[in-house]
N, C-alpha and C positions, 0 to 999 in steps of 0.2 A: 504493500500500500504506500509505501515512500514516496515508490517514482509515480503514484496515480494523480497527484495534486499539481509536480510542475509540466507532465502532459496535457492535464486537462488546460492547464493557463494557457499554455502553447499556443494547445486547438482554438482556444477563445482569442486570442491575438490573430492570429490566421485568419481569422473567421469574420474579422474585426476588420480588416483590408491593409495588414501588416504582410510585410511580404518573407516567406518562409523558406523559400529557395536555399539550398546549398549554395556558395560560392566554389565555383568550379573552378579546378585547376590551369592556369595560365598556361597556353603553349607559347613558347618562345621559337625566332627563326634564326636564321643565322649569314652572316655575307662571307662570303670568304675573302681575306687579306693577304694569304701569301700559299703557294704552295712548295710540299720537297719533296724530293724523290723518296719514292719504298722500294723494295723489294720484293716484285712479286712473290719471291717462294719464299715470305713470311708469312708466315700465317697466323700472324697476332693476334697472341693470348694477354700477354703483361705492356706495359707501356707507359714507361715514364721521362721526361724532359731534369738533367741535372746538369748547371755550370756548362752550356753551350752543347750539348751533345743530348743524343736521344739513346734511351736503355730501351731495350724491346725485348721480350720473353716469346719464344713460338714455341708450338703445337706441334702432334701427329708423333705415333711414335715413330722412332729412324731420326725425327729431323727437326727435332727440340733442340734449341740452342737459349743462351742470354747472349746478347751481343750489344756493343755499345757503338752509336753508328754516328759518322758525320754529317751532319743535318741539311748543309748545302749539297754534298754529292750523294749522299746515299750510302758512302762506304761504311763497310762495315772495319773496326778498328781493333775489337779484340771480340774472341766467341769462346764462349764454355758450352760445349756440348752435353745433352745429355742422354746416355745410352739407354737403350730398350733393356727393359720394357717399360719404363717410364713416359710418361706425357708432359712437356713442360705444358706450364698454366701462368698464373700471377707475379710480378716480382715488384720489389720495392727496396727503396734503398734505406741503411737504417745506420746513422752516424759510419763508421769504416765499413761498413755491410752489406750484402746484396743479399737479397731473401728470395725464393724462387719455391712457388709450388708446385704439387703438380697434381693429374684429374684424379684420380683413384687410386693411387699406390698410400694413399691414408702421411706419405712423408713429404718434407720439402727438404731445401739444400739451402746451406748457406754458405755464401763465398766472399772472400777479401774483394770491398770493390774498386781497388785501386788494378789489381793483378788478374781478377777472377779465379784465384786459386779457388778449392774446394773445401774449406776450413770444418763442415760438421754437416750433420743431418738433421731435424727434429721431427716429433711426429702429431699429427693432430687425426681425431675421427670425420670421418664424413669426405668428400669433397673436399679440394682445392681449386677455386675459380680465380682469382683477382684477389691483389693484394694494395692496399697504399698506408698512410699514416696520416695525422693531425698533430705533428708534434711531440705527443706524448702515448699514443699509444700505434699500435699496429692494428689496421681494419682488414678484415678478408671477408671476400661474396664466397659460397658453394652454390648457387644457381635458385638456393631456397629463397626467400621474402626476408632473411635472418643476417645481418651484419655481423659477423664474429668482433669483438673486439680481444687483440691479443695484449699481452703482457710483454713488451719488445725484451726484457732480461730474461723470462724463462719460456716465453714463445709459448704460453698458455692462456686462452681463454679463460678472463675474468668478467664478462660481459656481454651483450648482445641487444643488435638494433633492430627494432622490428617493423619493413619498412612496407606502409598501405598509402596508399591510395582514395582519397575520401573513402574512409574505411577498410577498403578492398587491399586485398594482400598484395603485392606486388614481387612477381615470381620470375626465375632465372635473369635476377641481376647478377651480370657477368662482370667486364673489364671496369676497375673506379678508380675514382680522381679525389682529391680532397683540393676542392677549391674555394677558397675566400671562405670558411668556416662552412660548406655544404659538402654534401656530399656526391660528387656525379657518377653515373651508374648507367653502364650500356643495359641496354634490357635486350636480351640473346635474341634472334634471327626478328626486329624490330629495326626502325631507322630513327629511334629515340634513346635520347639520354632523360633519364628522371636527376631533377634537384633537390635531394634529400637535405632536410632538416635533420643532424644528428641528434639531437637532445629527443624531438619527439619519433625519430624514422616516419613523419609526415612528407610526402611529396612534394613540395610548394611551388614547382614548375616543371614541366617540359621540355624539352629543345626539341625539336625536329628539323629530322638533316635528311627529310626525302629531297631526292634528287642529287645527294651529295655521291652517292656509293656508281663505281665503273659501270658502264656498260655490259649486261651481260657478258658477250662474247669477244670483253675485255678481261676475266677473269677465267680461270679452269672449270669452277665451280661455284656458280653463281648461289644458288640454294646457301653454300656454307661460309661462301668468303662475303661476311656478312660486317655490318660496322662492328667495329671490338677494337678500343684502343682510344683512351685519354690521356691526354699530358698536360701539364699545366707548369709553367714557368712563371713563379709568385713574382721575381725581382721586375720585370716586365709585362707583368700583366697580359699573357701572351696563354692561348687555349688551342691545342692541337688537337685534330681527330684523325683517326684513319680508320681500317678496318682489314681483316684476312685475305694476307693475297692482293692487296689496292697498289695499283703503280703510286699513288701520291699519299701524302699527309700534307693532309689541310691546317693552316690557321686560321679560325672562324673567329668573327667577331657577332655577338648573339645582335639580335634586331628586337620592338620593340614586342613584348605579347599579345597573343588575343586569349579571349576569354573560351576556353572550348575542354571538350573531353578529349 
């Protein structure tokens, strides 16, 4: 009987010619400002911009690598491989560290990130999708609605964000970015990024980047080589996208939203 007294006020406001609508989620667009080269046989899982260069994590067993690339040519400048049977997935970088997941083998690696040596392994349950941070902790997606938050000293979950959607759960959030205090989150085989609010994992905007992704039979595999991959360079204010297998990474500059589902 509690909650029967401020529904009925509700109904009586509503009813009254008060307007009772949900405020729906902002989509935001995007312009592109610069483009650089990829590499087509990436097929990016992890993706992050550090001190002038791009860190990229791929996929597929056989041809997971981390590779830290030159942003103007596309080259790649140093690679840690990782052998079968594993899948690479997520990485991030954490003070001298590079963190690296991967899908189903339940472990990740970690490696010196000046060298890429191979310094340790850790292990976590579930999935490994996407990895970044907020400063003080480690954030990981598994494809669930659920933000791990890790503990970067002992690479254990102490926490968890739980991210919907005016209410609704919002599921197989893939590749994330931590940018300007949100959170941005590819949402897998979609041409949208969600902007997570971390404190409440409330959605508070959209991006849509139809139209951004190759031409089919510019790609091997149009179905898979799908957007997956943010970067974000705080000192410059500067937001990268690509996606699996994409000849370019774009730098997008968001445009003004409209009000829509």
């Amino acid at each position: 009987m509690k909650r029967l007294v401020p529904l009925l006020a509700l109904i009586a406001l509503c009813g009254a010619g008060f307007s009772c609508a949900q405020a729906e989620t902002p989509v935001y667009g995007y312009k592109v400002l610069h483009t650089y080269p990829h590499d087509t046989g990436a097929y990016t899982e992890g993706f992050f911009y550090l001190n002038g260069f791009f860190y990229e994590g791929t996929g597929t067993v056989g041809q997971s690598t981390v590779r830290k690339v030159d942003m103007k040519t596309g080259e790649v400048l140093q690679r840690a491989i990782l052998p079968p049977p594993d899948y690479g997935e997520g990485i991030v970088a954490w003070k001298d560290k590079l963190l690296e997941l991967t899908w189903q083998s339940h472990h990740g690696y970690i490696y010196d990130l000046k060298t890429f040596k191979q310094l340790g392994t850790f292990d976590y349950p579930g999935e490994g999708w996407a990895l970044t941070e907020d400063g003080h902790h480690i954030l990981m997606s598994d494809g669930t609605p659920a933000i791990r938050v890790i503990d970067p000293d002992t690479l254990k979950q102490i926490g968890q964000i739980n991210v919907t959607d005016d209410g609704t759960p919002v599921t197989n959030l893939n590749e994330i970015e931590w940018v300007k205090g949100q959170i941005y989150a590819n949402v897998w085989l979609t041409n949208r990024i969600a902007r997570i609010d971390p404190k409440t994992g409330h959605v508070v905007g959209w991006i849509d980047l139809t139209g951004l992704a190759p031409k089919p039979e510019d790609t091997p595999d149009p179905q898979n080589d799908v957007l997956n991959g943010i970067a974000y360079d705080a000192k410059r204010d500067r937001l990268f996208v690509t996606g699996k297998r994409w000849p370019m990474i774009y730098e997008i500059e968001l445009t003004a939203p409209q009000v829509s589902k």
